[in-house]
C-alpha positions in Angstrom: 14.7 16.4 -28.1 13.2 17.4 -24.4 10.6 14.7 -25.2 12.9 11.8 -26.3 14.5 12.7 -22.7 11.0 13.1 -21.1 10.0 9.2 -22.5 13.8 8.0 -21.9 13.2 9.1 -18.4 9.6 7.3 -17.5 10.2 4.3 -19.6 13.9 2.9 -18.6 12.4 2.6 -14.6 9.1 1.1 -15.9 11.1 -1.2 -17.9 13.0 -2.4 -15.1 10.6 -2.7 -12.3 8.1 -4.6 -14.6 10.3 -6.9 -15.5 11.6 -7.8 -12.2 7.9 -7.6 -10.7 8.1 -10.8 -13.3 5.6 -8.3 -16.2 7.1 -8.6 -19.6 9.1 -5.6 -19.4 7.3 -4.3 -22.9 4.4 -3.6 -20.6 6.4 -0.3 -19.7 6.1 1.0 -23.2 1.9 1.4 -22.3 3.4 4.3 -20.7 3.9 6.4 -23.7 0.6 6.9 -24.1 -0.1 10.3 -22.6 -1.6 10.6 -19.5 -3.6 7.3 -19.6 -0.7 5.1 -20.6 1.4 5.5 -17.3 -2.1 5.3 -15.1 -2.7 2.3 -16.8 0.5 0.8 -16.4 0.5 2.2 -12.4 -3.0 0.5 -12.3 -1.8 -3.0 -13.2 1.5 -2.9 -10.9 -0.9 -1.6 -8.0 -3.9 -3.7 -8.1 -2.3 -7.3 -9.4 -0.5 -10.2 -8.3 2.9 -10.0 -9.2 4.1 -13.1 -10.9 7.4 -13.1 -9.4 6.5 -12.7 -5.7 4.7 -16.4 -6.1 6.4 -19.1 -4.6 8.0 -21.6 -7.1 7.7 -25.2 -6.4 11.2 -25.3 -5.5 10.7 -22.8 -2.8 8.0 -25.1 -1.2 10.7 -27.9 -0.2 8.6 -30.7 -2.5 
């Protein structure tokens, strides 16, 4: 039961942030892998460009 609450815990936030850093929010589930699932998952929110901090065409006035 402690572990369900453990994963609950770490994958609910990584849910959210990757899907409003524009991941698909699934992306967060990488993390229940142990140990090496949530560094991946760190690793690719780090070290990439997010896909929703690009402009849209519509934010470029054109």
């Amino acid at each position: 039961m402690e572990a369900l609450f453990g994963i609950a815990l770490l994958i609910i936030p990584l849910w959210r942030i990757c899907g409003r850093a524009g991941f698909p929010p699934a992306l967060s589930l990488i993390a229940i892998v142990p140990l090496l699932g949530f560094l991946v998952v760190a690793g690719i929110l780090a070290f990439s460009d997010w896909p929703a901090a690009k402009p849209s065409a519509a934010d470029q006035g054109s």
